[in-house]
N, C-alpha and C positions, 0 to 999 in steps of 0.2 A: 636784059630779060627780067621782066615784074612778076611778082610771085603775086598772084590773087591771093589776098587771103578773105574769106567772106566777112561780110560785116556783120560785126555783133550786133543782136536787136537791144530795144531798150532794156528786156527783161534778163538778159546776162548782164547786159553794163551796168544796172542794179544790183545784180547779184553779185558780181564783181566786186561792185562799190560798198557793199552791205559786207562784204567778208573783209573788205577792209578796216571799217569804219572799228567792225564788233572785233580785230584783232590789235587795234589800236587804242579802243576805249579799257581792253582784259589789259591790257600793260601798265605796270604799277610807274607813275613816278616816281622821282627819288621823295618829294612829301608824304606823297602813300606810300611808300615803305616804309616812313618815319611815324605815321601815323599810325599803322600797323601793329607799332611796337608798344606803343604807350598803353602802362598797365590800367589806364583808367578808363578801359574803352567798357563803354553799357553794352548793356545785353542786346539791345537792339540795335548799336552800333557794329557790333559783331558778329547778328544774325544779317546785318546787312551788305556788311564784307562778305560772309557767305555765301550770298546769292548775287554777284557781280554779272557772273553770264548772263540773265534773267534782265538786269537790270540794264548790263548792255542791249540786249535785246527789244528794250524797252524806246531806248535810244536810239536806234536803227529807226524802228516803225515811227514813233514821231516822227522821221526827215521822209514822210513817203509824199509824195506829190500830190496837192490835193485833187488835180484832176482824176487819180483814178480809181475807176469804180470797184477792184478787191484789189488786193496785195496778196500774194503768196508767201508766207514766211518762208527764207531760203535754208535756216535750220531746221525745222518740223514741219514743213510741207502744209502746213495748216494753209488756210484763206479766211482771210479778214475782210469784211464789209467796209466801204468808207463810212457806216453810220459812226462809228466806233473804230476805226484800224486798227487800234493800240489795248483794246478792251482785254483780249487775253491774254497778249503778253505782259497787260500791268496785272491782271487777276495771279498768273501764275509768279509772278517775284513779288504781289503781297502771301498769296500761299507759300511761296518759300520761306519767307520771312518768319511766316506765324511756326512754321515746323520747327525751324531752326532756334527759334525760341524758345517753343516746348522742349528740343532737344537739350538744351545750354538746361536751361532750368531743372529737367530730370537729369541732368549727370551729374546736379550738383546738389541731386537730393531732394531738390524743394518741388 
């Protein structure tokens, strides 16, 4: 006896494949954890550590198929144009960045 199970469309086995991708790319290796550690990391190396989800996210839309015509982000619901796909998920981990800079910078007074 065969269980039907229905077949996924493209846009779960994307969605599938995108929650994989962005749970694989948040995973530190053992170099970035060693990286991590070292006291001489810049202020912009650290706002950049920061914002890893964002930048995962970044990396998801790059791999999107150029045939098509929007993408739905599977974290924020948002829809991106192919003129640009990647345009506000790169907009939002440079605004993370610049915050997280200003944050470092004002808690350290300057």
């Amino acid at each position: 006896m065969s269980r039907n199970r229905p077949m996924q469309s493209e846009a779960e086995r994307f969605k599938a494949d995108a929650h994989k991708h962005y749970e694989r790319c948040m995973v530190d290796s053992p170099e970035m954890l060693e990286y991590k550690k070292r006291p001489d990391l810049t202020i912009d190396e650290i706002a950049e550590l920061r914002c890893k989800p964002l930048a995962c996210r970044v990396q998801i839309c790059m791999t999107l198929p150029k045939e098509k015509k929007t993408h739905r982000d599977v974290f924020t619901g948002e829809y991106y144009s192919l003129d640009d796909p990647c345009e506000n998920a790169h907009g939002n981990f440079v605004d993370c960045i610049e915050k997280e800079k200003q944050n470092i910078l004002s808690s350290q007074g300057n």
